[in-house]
N, C-alpha and C positions, 0 to 999 in steps of 0.2 A: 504494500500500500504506500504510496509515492504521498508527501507531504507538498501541499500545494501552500505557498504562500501569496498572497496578493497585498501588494504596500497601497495603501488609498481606499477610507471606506464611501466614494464617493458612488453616486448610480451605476459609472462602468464596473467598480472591482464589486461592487454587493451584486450585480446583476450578473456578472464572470462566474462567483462564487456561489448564487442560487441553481445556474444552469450546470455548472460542475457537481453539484451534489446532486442535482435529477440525474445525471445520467454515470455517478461512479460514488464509492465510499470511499474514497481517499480522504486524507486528514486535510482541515482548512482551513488558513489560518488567515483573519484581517490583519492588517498592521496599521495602524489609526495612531497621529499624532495631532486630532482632532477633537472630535466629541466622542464619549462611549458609544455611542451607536449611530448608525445609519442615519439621517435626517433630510428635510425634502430645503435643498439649498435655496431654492426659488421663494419659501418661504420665508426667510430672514428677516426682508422689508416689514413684514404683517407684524414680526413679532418687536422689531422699534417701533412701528408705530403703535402698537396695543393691541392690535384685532386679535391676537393668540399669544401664548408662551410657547418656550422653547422646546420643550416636553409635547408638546401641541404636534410639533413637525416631523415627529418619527413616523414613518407609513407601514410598520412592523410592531408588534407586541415585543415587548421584554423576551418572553417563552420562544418566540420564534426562532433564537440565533442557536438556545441550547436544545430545541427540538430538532433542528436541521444538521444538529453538531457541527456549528460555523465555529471557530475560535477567535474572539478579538484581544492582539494585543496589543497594547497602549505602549508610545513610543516612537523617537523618531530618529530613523533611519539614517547614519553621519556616512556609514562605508558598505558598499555591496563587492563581496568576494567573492567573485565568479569559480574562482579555482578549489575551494573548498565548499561552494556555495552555502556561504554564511553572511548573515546580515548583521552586521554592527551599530549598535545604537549608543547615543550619545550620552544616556543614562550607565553606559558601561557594557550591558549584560550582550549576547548575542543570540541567535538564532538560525537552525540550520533547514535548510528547503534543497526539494527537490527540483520543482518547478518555482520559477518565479514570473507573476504577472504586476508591474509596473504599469498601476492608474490615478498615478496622483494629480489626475488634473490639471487645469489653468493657472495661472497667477495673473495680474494687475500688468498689465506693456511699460516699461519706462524707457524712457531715450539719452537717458545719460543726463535730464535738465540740474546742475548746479541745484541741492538743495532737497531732491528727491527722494532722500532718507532721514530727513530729520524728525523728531517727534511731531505727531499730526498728522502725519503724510502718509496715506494710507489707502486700500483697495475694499472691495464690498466682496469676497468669495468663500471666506473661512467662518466657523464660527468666533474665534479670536477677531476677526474685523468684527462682527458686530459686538464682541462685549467693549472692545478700543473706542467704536462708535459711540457706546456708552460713558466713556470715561469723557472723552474731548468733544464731543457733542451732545451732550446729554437736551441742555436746555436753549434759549435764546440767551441765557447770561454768562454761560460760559463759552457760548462758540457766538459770536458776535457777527462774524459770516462766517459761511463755509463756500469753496469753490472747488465746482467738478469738472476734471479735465477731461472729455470724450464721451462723444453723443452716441454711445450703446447702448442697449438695453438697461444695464448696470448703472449708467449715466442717469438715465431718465428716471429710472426707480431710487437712488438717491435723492434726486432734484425732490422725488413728491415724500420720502421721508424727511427729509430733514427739513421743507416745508410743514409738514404734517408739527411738527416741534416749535415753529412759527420761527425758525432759522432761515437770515436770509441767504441767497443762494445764487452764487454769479457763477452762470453755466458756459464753458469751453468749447465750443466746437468749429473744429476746424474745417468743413466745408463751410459753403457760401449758403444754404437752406438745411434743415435739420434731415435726414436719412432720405435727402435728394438723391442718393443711389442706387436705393429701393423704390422709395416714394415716385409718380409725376410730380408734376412741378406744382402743379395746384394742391393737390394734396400735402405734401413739404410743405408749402406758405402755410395751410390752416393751423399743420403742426406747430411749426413757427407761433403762430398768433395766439393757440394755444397754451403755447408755454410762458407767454407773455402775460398772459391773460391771467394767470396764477401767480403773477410778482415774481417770477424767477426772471432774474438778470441774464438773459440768454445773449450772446455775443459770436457772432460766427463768424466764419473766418478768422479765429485768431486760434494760436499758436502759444501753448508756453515755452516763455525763455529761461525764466529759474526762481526758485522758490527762494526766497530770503529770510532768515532765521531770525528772532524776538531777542531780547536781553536774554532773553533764558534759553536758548539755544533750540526753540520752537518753531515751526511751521509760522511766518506771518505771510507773504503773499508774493 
């Protein structure tokens, strides 16, 4: 029986790992330097803005992981040794696999702008961004604005949370009409006048050059 590990408990490695156990008993291990369990990502927005808690977003029962005998372990991944096939983690301990399926996901695009790692400076994919979203934007008195650099999906569901906090909100994007790539062009404009229309400071066509750091070595603008 071949131990299968998968690093990432995101929809690809939970949905790798559900269809490997239908069709074999082999051992199967998550590696999550995440949340304990599985969670529906898409949901995140709902649960800063109020509509749910975080417990809310798992699409699985507790019982499901130890009835399907799925194994999660907690931990994150520093060194993959191919020649011994063992996984080293930064906690110390290690773990050995036969197969390994690498699905960790997305991260946040940066382009090298001066400034791009300082405190505040942050992406919407993890649960750790939304608890971070909690700390530096909780309210309108501690985040005084907030600005989102790129009109993606990600982008736009920001813009209406951190509205939704009554945070104002100067939005980044760099075409000349909002998702004119997708959109016709009339449709783009309603988009536009839309976002407008909700106090977001929408700006197109522009470009960030570089993030400049506060007395306290913070994100200011």
């Amino acid at each position: 029986m071949n131990h299968i590990v998968i690093i990432g408990n995101g929809i690809s490695g939970v949905t790798a790992a559900r269809h490997i156990r239908k069709f074999s008993k082999h051992k199967i291990t998550i590696v999550s330097a995440e949340a304990n369990y599985f969670f529906s990502r898409t949901a995140l927005m709902y649960v800063y803005m109020g509509h749910m808690k975080f417990e809310h977003t798992q699409p699985y029962e507790n019982w499901f992981w130890e009835k399907n005998k799925i194994n999660l372990k907690q931990g994150f991944v520093k060194q993959i040794d191919t020649n011994s096939k063992t996984l080293n983690f930064t906690e110390g301990d290690k773990l050995q696999y036969d197969k390994l399926i690498i699905a960790t996901g997305s991260k946040p695009n940066k382009f090298g702008w001066p400034g791009q790692d300082l405190e505040g400076v942050q992406g919407l994919y993890h649960k750790q961004d939304l608890d971070n979203l909690d700390v530096y934007a909780p309210n309108n008195k501690v985040c005084k604005r907030a600005v989102i650099v790129g009109g993606g999906l990600i982008g736009i569901e920001l813009a209406e949370m951190l509205a939704s906090r009554k945070i104002p909100v100067t939005f980044l994007v760099r075409e000349d009409s909002f998702w004119n790539g997708v959109l016709p062009k009339g449709e783009s404009a309603m988009i536009n006048r839309h976002i407008k229309n909700h106090h977001i400071d929408l700006r197109l066509s522009s470009n960030l050059k570089e993030i400049i750091p506060d007395e306290q070595g913070k994100a200011n603008l």
